[in-house]
KEKE-3310 file (N, C-alpha, C; in steps of 0.2 Angstrom, whole numbers, plus 5000, padded with zeros to 4 digits):
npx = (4860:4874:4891:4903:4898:4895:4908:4914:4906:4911:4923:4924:4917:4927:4937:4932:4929:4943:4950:4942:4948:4963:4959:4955:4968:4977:4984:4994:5004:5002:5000:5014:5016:5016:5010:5002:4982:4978:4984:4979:4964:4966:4971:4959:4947:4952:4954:4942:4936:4943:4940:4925:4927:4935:4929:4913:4910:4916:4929:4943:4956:4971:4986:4984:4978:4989:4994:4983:4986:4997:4999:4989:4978:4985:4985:4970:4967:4974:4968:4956:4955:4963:4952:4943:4949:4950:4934:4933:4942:4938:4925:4927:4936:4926:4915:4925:4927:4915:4912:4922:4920:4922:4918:4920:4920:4908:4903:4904:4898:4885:4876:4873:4867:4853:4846:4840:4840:4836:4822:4824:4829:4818:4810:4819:4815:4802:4802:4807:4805:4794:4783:4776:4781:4783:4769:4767:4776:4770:4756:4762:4769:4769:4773:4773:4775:4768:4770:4781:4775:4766:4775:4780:4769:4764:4776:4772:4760:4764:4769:4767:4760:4742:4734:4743:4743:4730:4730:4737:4732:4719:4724:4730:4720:4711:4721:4722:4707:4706:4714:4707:4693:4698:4703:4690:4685:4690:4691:4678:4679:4687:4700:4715:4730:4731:4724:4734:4743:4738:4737:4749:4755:4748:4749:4763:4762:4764:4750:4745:4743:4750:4736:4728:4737:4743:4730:4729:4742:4739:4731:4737:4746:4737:4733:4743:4746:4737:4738:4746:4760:4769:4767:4771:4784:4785:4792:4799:4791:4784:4795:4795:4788:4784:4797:4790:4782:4791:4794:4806:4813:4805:4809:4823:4825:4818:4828:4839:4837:4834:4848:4855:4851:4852:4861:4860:4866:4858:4848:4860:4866:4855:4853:4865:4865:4852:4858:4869:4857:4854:4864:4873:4889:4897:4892:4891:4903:4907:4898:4901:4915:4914:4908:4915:4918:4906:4906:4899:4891:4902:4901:4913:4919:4921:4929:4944:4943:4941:4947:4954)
npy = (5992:5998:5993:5997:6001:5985:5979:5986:5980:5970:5967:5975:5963:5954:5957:5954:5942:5939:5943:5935:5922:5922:5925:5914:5904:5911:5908:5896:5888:5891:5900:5903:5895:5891:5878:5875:5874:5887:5895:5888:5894:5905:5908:5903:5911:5923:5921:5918:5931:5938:5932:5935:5950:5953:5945:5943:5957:5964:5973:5982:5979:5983:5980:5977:5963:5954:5959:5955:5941:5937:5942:5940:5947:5960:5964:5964:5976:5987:5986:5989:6002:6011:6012:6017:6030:6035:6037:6048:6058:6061:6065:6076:6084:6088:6095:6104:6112:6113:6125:6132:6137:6149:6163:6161:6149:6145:6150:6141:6130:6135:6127:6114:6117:6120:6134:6150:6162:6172:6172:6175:6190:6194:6193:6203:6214:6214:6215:6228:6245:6252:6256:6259:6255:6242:6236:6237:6233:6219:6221:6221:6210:6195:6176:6162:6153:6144:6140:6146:6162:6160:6159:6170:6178:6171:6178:6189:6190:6192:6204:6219:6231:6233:6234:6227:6213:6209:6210:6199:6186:6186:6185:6171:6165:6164:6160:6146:6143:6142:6132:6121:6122:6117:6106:6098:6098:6093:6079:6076:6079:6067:6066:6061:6062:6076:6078:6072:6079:6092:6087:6087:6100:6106:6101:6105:6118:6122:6126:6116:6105:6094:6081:6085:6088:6075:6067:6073:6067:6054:6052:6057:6046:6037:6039:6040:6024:6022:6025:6027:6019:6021:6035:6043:6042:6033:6028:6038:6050:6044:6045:6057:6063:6053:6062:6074:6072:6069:6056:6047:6036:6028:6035:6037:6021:6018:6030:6023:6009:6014:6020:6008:6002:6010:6018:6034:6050:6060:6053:6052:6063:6068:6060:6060:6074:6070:6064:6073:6083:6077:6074:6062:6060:6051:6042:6049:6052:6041:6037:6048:6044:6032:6036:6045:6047:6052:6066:6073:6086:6092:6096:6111:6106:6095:6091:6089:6075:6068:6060:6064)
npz = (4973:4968:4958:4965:4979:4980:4983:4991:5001:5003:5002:5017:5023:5019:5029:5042:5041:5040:5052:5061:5057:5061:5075:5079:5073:5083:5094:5091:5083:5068:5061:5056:5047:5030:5025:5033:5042:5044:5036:5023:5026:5024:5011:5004:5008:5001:4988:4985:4986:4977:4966:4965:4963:4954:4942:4943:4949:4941:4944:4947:4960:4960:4962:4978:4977:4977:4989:4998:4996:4999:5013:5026:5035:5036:5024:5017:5028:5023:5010:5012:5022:5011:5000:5011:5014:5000:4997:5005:5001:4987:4992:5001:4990:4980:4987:4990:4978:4973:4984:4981:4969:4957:4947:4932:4934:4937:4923:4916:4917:4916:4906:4912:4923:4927:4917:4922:4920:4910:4917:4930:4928:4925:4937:4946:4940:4944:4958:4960:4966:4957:4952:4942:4929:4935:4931:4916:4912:4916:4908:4894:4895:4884:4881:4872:4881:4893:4906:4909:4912:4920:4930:4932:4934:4944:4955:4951:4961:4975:4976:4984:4978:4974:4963:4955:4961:4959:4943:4941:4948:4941:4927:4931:4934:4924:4912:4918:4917:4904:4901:4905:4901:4886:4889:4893:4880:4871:4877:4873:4861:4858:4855:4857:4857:4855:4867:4878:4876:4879:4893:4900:4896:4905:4916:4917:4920:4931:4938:4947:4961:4974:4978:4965:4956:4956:4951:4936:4933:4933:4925:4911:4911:4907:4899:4889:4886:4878:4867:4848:4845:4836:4833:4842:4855:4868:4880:4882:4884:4897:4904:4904:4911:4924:4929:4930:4941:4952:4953:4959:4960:4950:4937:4937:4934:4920:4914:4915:4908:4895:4893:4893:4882:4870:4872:4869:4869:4873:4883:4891:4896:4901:4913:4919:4925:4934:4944:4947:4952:4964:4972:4970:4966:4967:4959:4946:4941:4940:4925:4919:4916:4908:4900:4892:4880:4873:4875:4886:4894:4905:4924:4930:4940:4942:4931:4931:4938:4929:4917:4901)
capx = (4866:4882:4895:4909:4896:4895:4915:4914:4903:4914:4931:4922:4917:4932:4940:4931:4935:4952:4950:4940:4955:4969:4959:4953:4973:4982:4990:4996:5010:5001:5002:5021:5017:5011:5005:4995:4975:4977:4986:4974:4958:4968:4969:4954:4943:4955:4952:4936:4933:4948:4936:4919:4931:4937:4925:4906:4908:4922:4932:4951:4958:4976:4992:4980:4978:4995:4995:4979:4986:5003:4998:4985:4975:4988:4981:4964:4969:4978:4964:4951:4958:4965:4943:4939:4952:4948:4930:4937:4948:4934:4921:4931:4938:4922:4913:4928:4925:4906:4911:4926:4918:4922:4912:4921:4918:4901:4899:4908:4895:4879:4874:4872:4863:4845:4846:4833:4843:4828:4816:4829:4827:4810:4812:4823:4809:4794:4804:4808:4800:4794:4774:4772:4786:4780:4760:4769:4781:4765:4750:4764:4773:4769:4775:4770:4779:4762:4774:4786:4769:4764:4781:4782:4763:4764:4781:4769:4755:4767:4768:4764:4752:4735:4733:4747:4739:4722:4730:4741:4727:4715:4729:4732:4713:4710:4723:4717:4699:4706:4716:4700:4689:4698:4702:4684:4681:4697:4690:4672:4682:4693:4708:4718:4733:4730:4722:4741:4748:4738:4736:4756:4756:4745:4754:4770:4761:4765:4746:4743:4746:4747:4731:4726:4743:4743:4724:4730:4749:4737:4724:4740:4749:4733:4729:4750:4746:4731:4740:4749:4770:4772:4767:4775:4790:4778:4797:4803:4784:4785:4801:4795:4778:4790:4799:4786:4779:4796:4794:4814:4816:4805:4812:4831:4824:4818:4831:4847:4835:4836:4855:4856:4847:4854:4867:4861:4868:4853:4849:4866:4865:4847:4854:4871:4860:4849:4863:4872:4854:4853:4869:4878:4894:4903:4891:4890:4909:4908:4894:4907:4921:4911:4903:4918:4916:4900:4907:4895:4893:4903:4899:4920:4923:4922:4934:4950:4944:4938:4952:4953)
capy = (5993:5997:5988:5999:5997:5979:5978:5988:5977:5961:5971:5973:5955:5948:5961:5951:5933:5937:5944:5929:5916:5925:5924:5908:5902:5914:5903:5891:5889:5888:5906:5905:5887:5888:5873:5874:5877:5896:5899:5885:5894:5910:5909:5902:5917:5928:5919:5918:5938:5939:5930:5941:5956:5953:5942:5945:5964:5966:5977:5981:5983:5985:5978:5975:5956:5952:5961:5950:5933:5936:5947:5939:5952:5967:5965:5967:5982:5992:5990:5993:6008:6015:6014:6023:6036:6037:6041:6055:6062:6061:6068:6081:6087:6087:6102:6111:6112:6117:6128:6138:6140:6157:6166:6159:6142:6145:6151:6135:6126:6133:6121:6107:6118:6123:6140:6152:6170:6176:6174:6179:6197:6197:6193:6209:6219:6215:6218:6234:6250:6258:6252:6258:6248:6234:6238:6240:6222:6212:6220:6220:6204:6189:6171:6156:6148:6145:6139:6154:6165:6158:6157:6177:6180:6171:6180:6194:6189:6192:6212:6225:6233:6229:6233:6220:6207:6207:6208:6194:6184:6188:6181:6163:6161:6164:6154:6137:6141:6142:6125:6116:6120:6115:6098:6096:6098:6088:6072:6075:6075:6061:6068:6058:6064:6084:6077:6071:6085:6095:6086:6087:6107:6108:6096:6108:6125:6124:6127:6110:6103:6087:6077:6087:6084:6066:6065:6074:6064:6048:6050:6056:6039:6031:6039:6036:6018:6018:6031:6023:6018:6025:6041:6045:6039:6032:6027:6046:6051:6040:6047:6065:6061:6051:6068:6079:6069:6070:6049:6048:6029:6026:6041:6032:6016:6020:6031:6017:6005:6018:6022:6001:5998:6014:6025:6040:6055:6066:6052:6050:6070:6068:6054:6064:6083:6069:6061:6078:6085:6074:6072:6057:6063:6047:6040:6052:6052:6035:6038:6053:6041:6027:6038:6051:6046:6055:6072:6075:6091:6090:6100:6111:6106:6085:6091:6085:6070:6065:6060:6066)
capz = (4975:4963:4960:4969:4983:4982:4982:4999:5007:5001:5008:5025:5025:5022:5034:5048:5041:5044:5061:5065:5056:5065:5084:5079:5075:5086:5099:5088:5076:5063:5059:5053:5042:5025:5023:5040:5039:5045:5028:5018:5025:5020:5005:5001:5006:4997:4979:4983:4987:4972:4960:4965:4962:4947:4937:4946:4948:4936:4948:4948:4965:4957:4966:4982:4976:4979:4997:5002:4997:5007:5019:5031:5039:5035:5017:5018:5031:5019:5006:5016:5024:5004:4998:5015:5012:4995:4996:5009:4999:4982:4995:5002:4984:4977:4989:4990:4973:4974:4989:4979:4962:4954:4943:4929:4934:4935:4918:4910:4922:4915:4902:4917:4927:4923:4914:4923:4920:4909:4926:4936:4925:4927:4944:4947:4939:4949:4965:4960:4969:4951:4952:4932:4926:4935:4928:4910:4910:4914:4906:4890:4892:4880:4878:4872:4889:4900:4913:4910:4911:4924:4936:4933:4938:4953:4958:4956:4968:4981:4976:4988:4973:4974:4958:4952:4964:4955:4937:4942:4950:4937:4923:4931:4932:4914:4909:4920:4916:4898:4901:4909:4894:4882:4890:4892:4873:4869:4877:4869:4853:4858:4851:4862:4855:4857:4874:4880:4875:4885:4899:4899:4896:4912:4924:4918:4920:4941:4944:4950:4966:4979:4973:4959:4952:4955:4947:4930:4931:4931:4917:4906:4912:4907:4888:4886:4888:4872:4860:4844:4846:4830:4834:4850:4860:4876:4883:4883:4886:4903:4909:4907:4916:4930:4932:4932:4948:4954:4956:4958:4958:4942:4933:4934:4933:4915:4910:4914:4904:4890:4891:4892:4874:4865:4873:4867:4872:4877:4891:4897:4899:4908:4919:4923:4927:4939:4947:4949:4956:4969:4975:4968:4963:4964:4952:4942:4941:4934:4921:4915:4915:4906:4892:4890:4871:4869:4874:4890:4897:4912:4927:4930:4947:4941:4928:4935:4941:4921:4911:4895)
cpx = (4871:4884:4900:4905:4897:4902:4916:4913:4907:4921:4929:4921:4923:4938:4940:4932:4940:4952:4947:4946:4958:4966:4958:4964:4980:4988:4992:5001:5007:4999:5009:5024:5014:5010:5000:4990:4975:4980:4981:4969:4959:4967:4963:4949:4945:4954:4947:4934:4939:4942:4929:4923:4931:4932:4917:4909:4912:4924:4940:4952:4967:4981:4990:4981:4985:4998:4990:4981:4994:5004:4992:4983:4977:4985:4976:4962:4967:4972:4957:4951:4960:4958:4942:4942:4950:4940:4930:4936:4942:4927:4922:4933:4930:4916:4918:4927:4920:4908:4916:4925:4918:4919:4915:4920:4911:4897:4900:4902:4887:4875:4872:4867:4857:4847:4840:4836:4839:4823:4820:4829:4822:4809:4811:4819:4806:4796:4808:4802:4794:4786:4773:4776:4782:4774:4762:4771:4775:4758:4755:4766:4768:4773:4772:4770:4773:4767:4779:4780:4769:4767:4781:4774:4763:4770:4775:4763:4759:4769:4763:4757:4747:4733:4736:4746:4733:4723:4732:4738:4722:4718:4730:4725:4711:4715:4722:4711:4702:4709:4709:4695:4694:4700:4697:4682:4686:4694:4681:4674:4683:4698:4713:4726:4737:4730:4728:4742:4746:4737:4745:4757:4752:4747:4760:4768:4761:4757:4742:4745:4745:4742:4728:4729:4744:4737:4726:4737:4746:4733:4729:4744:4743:4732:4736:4748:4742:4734:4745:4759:4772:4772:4769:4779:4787:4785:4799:4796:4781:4788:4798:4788:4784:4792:4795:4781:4784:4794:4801:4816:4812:4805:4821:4828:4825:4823:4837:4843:4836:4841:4858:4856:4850:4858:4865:4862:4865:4853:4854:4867:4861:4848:4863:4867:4857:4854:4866:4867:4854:4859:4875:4881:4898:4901:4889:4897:4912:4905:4900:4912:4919:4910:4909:4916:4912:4900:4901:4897:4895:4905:4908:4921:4922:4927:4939:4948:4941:4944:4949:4957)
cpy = (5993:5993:5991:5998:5992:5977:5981:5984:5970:5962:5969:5967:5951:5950:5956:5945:5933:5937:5937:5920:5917:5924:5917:5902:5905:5912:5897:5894:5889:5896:5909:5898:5887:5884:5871:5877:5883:5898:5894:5890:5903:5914:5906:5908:5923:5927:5918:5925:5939:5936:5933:5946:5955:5949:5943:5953:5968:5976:5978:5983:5984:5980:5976:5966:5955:5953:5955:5944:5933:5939:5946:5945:5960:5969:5969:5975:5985:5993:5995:6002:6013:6018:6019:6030:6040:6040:6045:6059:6063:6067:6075:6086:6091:6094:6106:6114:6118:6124:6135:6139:6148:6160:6165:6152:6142:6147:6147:6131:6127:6130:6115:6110:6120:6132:6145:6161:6173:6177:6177:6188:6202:6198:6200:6215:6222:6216:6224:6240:6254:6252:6253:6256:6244:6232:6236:6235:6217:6214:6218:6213:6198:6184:6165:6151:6147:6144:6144:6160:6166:6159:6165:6180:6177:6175:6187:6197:6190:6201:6214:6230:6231:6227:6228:6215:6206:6206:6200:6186:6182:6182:6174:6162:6160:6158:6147:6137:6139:6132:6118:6116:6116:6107:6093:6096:6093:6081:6072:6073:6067:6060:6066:6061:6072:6083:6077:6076:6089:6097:6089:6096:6110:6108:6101:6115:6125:6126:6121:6106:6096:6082:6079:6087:6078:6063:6065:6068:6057:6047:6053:6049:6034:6032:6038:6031:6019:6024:6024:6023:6021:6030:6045:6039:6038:6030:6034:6050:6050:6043:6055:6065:6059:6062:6074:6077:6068:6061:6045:6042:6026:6027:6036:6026:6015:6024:6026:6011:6009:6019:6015:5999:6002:6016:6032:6045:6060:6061:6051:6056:6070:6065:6056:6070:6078:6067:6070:6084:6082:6070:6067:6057:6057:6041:6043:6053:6045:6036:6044:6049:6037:6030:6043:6052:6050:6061:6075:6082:6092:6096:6102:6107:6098:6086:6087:6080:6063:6066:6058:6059)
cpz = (4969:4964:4964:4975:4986:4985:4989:5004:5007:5004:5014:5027:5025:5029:5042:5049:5044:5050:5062:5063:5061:5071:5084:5080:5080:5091:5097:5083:5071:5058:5052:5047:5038:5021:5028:5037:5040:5037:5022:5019:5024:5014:5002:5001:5002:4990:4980:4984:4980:4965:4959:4963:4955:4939:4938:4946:4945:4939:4951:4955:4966:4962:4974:4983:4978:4987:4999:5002:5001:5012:5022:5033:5035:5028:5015:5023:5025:5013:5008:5018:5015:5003:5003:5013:5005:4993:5000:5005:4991:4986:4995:4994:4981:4983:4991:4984:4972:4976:4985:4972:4960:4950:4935:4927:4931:4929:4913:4915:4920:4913:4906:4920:4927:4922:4917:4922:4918:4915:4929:4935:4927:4933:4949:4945:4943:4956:4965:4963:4964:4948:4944:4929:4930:4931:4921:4909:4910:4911:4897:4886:4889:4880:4877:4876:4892:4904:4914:4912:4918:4933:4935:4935:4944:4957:4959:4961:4974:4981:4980:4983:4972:4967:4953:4953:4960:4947:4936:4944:4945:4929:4921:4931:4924:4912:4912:4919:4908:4895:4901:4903:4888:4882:4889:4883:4871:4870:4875:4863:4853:4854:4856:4862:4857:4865:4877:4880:4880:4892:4900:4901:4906:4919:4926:4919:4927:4942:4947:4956:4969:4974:4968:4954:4949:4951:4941:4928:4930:4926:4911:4905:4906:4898:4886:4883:4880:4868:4856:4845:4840:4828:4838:4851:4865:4880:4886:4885:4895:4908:4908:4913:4924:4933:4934:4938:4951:4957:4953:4957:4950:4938:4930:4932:4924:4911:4910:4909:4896:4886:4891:4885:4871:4866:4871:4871:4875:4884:4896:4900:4903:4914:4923:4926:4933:4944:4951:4953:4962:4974:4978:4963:4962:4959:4946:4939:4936:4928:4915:4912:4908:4900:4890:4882:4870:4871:4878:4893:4904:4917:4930:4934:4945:4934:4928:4937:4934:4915:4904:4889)
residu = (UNK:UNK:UNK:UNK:UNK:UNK:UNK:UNK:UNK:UNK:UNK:UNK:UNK:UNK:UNK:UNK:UNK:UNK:UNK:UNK:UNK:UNK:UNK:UNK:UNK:UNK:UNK:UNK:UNK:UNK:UNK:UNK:UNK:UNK:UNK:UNK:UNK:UNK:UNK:UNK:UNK:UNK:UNK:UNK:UNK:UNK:UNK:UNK:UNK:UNK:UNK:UNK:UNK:UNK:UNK:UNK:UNK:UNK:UNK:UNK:UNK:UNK:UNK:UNK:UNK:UNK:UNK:UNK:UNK:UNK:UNK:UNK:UNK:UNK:UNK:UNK:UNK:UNK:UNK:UNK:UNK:UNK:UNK:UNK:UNK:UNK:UNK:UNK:UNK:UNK:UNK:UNK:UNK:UNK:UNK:UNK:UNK:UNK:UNK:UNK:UNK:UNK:UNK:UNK:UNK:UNK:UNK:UNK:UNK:UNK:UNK:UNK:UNK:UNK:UNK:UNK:UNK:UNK:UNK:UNK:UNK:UNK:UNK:UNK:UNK:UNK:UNK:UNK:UNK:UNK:UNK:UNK:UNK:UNK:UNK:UNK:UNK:UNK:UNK:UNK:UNK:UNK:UNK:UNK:UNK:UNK:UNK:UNK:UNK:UNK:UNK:UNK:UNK:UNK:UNK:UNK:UNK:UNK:UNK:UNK:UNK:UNK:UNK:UNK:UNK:UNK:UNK:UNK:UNK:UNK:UNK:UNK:UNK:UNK:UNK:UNK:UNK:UNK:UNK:UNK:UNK:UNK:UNK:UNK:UNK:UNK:UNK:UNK:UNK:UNK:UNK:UNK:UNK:UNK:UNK:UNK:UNK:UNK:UNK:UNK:UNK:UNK:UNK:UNK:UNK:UNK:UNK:UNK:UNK:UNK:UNK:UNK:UNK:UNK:UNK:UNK:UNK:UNK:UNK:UNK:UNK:UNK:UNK:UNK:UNK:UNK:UNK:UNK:UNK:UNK:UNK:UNK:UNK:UNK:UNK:UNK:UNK:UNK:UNK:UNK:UNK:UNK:UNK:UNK:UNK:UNK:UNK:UNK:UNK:UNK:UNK:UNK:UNK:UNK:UNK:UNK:UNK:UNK:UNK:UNK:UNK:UNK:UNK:UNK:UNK:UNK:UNK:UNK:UNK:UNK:UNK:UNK:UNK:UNK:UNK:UNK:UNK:UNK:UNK:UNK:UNK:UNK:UNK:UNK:UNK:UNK:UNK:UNK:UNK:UNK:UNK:UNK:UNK:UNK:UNK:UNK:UNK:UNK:UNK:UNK:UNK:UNK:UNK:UNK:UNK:UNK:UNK:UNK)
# end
């Protein structure tokens, strides 16, 4: 749990102390005496939720402190109530945002966003009516991408042409028989090194799935483990591994440990782009805040809400 979190739940709790003072002294004078125990037991949970605030979760709640220690009950209202409005009104802002992006927005936005316009091309190709253009892009195209290769041969196993189903078929088989030999010779050599690497290229060419996935994501986990520290980053090696098992809590875990020890700028990018995949925008809004110095690419629509 965050700290603005915790700060929520210490709001709400003292929200209820009060109610329970106030009904506890309410037919009493001792409402209108400050030196009665309803004002001593007053103030006391307010310097103690005043002292968590500010010193344990080092959280300003601005000109607030002063309504909570002379404003029994109405105090802690009025903050309560601001926090809830305020993640409203940050919620709210924040998909209108999304919702009314313009196409200029979007093109200051796509450095954040994963870049796929090249696929998208291809895409637009192979779902075209024009069978000897399609025939002619993939018996021609080349890249050293297996996983780019790959993501455009399976788009074209779903072609109507038999003929472009069986090249396309044909294609990805070769390239996983060609994968599978060469890992078997890899681990004969015991090129552990090379071996990594490949295991890695394999896991990311999308032909692996559920438990054939999770076998190869764990015998690469495993030869990480015995390769040399001064040859590879096994830190940075870990977290791409993490991600490509999509294992979402031990992917963050290890990158906030990262951006802990170093601060560098690629993970506070990697750890902004996850954040803003997964739809924590009001943590992502801090980390923005927090690191402005390092000139993070920030996605438009959280602009305004990142002072410069």
């Amino acid at each position: 749990m965050n700290k603005n979190r915790k700060l929520d739940v210490f709001v709400i709790m003292l929200f209820i102390v009060e109610i329970l003072i106030v009904k506890h002294f309410y037919q009493t004078e001792d409402l209108f005496h400050f030196r009665s125990l309803f004002w001593g037991f007053h103030e006391l949970v307010t310097l103690i939720f005043l002292g968590i605030s500010y010193i344990l979760l080092h959280e300003d709640i601005g000109y607030y402190d002063v309504f909570l220690i002379l404003f029994p009950f109405i105090g802690i209202s009025l903050l309560l109530l601001e926090r809830i409005f305020q993640k409203w009104k940050l919620s709210n802002a924040v998909i209108d945002e999304l919702l009314s992006s313009d196409e200029q927005e979007e093109k200051k936005e796509q450095k954040f966003v994963p870049e796929e316009f090249e696929i998208m091309s291809y895409y637009d190709l192979l779902s075209s009516d024009n069978i000897d253009e399609k025939k002619k892009f993939l018996f021609s195209f080349q890249t050293k991408e297996i996983d780019l290769k790959i993501k455009i041969l399976k788009k074209a196993l779903l072609d109507k042409n038999i003929d472009v189903i069986h090249y396309a078929a044909t294609e990805l088989n070769k390239i996983e028989t060609e994968l599978q030999n060469k890992i078997s010779e890899l681990e004969k050599k015991d090129d552990k090194e090379e071996l990594y690497r490949t295991y890695k290229t394999y896991i990311n060419s999308g032909l692996l799935y559920d438990s054939i996935l999770e076998f190869y994501l764990r015998k690469a986990a495993e030869l990480l483990g015995s390769l040399d520290k001064n040859t590879i980053d096994k830190g940075k090696e870990l977290l791409c591994l993490y991600k490509l098992g999509n294992e979402i809590v031990e992917y963050e875990d290890i990158l906030k440990k990262r951006i802990k020890k170093k601060e560098e700028k690629k993970d506070i990018q990697d750890y902004c782009y996850f954040l803003y995949q997964e739809n924590r925008f009001e943590d992502l809004l801090k980390i923005l805040k927090k690191y402005k110095s390092k000139n993070i690419e920030i996605p438009y629509c959280f602009k305004q809400y990142v002072k410069e």
